[in-house]
C-alpha positions in Angstrom: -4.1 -5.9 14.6 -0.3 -5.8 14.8 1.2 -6.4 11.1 4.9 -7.0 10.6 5.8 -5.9 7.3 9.4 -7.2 6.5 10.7 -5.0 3.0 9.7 -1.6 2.5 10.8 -1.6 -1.3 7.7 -0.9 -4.0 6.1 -3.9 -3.2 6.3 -3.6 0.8 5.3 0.2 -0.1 2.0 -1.1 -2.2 0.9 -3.3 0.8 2.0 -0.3 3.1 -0.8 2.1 1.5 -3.4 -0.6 1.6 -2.8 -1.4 4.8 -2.8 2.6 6.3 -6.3 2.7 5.1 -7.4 0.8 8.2 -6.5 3.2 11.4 -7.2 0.1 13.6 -4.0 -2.1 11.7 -1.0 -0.8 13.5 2.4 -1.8 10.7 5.9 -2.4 12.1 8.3 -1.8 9.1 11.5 -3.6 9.0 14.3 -3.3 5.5 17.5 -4.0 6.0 18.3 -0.4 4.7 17.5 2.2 6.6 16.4 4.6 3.5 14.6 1.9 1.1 11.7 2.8 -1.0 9.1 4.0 1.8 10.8 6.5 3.2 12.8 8.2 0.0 8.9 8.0 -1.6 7.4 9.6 2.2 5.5 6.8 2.8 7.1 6.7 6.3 9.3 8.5 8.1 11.8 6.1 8.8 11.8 1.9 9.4 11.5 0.6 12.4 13.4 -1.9 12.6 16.5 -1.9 10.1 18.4 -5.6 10.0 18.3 -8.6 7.9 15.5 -11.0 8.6 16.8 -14.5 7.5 15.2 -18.1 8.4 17.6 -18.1 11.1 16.5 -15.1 13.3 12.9 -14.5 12.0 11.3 -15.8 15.2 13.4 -14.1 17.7 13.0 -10.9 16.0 9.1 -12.2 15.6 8.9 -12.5 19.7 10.4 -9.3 20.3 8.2 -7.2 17.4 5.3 -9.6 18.6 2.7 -9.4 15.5 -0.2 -10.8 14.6 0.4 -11.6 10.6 3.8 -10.9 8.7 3.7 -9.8 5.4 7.4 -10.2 3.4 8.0 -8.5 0.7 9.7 -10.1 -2.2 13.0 -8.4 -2.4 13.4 -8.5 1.7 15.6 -11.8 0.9 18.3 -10.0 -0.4 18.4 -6.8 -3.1 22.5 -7.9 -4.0 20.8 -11.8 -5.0 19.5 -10.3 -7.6 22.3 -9.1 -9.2 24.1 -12.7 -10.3 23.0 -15.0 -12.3 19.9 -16.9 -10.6 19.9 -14.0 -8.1 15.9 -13.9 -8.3 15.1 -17.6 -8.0 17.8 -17.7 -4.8 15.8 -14.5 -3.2 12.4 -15.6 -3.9 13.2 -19.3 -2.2 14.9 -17.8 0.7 11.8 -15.2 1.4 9.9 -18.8 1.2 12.2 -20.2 3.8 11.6 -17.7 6.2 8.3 -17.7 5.7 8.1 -21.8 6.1 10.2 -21.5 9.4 8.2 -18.5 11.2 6.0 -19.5 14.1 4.2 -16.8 13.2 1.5 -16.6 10.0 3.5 -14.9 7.3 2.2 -14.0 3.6 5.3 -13.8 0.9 3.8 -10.9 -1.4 4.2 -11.5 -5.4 5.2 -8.6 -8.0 1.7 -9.2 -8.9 0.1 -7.3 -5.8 1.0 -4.5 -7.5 -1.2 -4.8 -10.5 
């Protein structure tokens, strides 16, 4: 199984270690940083894929990554949103966006898989 995970912040990093407990689940790590959480913690060496996935380009980067499930993380929307007024609310409904516009099956992750 081919899983896209889009955000590799503590949340994308959570699903990342669930996920590397199955050797037959290959993960394809995009974050529009190319040092986010993940890799300054180890969990990876580096991202795969570092750009912006917005509801715009989500299926052509989809077609060319080609996976079977994408999982997005909450913050992959935007860290800066966060940062004015409403910032969280603008982030969380564009990750929602993308997900409602992919061709592909995509799962928006909540703060609360980390519990």
């Amino acid at each position: 199984m081919r899983v896209w995970l889009i955000g590799a912040d503590q949340i994308g990093s959570c699903a990342l270690r669930q996920l590397r407990k199955n050797p037959d689940i290959e993960v394809v790590v995009s974050d529009p940083s190319p040092r986010p959480f993940a890799v300054e913690q180890g969990l990876i060496d580096r991202v795969d894929h570092v750009e912006n996935v917005t509801p715009l380009n989500i299926n052509q980067l989809a077609r060319r990554i080609l996976p079977d499930i994408i999982l997005l993380s909450p913050s992959a929307g935007g860290d800066s949103l966060g940062l004015m007024e409403g910032g969280g609310a603008l982030k969380e409904a564009l990750n929602y966006e993308i997900a409602v516009n992919s061709e592909y099956p995509c799962l928006v992750l909540s703060d609360s898989f980390m519990a």
